[in-house]
C-alpha positions in Angstrom: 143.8 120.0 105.2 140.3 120.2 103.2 137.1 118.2 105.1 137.8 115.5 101.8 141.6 115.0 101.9 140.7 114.9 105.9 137.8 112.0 105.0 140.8 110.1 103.2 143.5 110.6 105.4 141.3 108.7 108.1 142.0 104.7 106.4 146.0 105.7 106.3 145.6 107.2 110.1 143.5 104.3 111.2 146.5 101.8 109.3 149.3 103.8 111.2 147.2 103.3 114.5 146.3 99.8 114.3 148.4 97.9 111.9 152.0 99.3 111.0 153.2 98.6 114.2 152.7 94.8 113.3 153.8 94.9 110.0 157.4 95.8 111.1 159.7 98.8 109.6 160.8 97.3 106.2 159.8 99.8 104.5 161.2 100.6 101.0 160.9 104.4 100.9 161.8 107.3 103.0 159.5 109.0 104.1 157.3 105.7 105.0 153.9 105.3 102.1 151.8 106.3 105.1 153.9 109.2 106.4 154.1 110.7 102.2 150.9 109.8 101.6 149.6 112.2 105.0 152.0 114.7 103.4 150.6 114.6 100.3 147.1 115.0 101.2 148.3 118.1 103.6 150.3 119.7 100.6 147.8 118.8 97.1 144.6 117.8 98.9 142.2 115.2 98.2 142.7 114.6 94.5 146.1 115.4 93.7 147.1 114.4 97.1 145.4 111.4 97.0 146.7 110.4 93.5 150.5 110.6 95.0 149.9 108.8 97.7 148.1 105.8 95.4 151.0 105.9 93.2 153.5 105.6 95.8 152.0 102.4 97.3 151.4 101.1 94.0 155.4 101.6 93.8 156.2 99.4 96.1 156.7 95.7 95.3 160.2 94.1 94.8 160.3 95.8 91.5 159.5 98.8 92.5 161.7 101.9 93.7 163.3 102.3 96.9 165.4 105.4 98.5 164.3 109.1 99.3 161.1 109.8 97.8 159.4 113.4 99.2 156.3 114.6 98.0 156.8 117.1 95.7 157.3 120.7 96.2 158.3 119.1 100.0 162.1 119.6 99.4 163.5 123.2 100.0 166.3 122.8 97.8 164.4 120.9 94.9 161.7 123.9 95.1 164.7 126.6 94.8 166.3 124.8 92.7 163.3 124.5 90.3 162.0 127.4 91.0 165.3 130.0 90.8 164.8 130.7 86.7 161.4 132.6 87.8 163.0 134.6 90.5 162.6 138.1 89.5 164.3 139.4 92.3 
């Protein structure tokens, strides 16, 4: 992880610490905001990263989505999948 995705990792580290185990495990998505968003961050870094995770908890209201939701390119078969039309092998 980069030193700036690290720097914004720390509020969603410092959440999953101290407050998600009082807000209770209703949570709409799988993996949990927190968990995609330190995925994210780890996979696309600070900006890209940091854009999928902000999405992903602007998502979730009673409006928004619920169900699997990876961070992409985190699914094996999605990636082969997407990827097999530029297999040259």
């Amino acid at each position: 992880m980069s030193p700036f995705a690290f720097l914004i990792s720390l509020p969603v580290r410092a959440y999953r610490l101290l407050l998600s185990p009082w807000v209770g495990h209703g949570c709409r998505y799988q993996p949990t905001c927190s968990a995609y968003a330190l995925e994210a961050l780890e996979r696309h870094g600070a900006l890209r990263g940091g854009w999928l995770a902000a999405k992903r908890v602007g998502s979730c209201h009673p409006w928004g989505g619920h169900g699997y939701d990876p961070v992409p390119g985190a699914d094996p078969a999605f990636d082969a999948t997407r990827h097999k039309d530029h297999d040259h092998a």
